[in-house]
C-alpha positions as CSV (number, residue, x, y, z in Angstrom):
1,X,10.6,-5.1,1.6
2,X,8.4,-8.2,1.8
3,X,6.8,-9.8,-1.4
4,X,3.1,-10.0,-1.1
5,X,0.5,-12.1,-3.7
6,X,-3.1,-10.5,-3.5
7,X,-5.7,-10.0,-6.7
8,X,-7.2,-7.1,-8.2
9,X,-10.4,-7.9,-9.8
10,X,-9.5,-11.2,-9.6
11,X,-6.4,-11.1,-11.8
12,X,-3.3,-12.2,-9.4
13,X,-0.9,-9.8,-8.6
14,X,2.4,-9.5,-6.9
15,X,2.3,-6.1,-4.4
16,X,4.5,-5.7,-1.5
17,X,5.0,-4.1,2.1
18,X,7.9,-1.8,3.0
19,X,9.2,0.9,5.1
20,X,10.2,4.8,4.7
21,X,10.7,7.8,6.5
22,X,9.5,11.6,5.9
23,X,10.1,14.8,7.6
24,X,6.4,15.4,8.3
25,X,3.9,13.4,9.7
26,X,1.6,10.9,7.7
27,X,-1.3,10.1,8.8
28,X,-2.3,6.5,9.2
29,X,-4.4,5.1,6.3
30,X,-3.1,7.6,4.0
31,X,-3.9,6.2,0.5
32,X,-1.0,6.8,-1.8
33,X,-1.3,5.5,-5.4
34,X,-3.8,3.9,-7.6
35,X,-6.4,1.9,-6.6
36,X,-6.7,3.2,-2.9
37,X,-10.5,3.2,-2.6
38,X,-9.4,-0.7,-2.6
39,X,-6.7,-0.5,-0.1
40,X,-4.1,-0.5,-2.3
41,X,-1.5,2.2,-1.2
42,X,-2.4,2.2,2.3
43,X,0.3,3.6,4.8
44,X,-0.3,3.3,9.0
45,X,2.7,3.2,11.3
């Protein structure tokens, strides 16, 4: 995983980026979590 500083309505936050694996396929831009309509969450391969 790699440490990440972005903002969220202007208040600094700490997010990250990382790597898994499923037995099905994702697709990309798949929005897990909160604030996805943001792109928060986002997942691509």
């Amino acid at each position: 995983m790699k440490e990440v500083s972005t903002s969220l309505k202007g208040t600094p936050m700490l997010g990250f980026l990382g790597t898994f694996s499923v037995n099905f396929a994702i697709p990309d831009y798949w929005g897990i979590g909160k604030s996805v309509s943001r792109g928060f969450g986002t997942v691509k391969r």
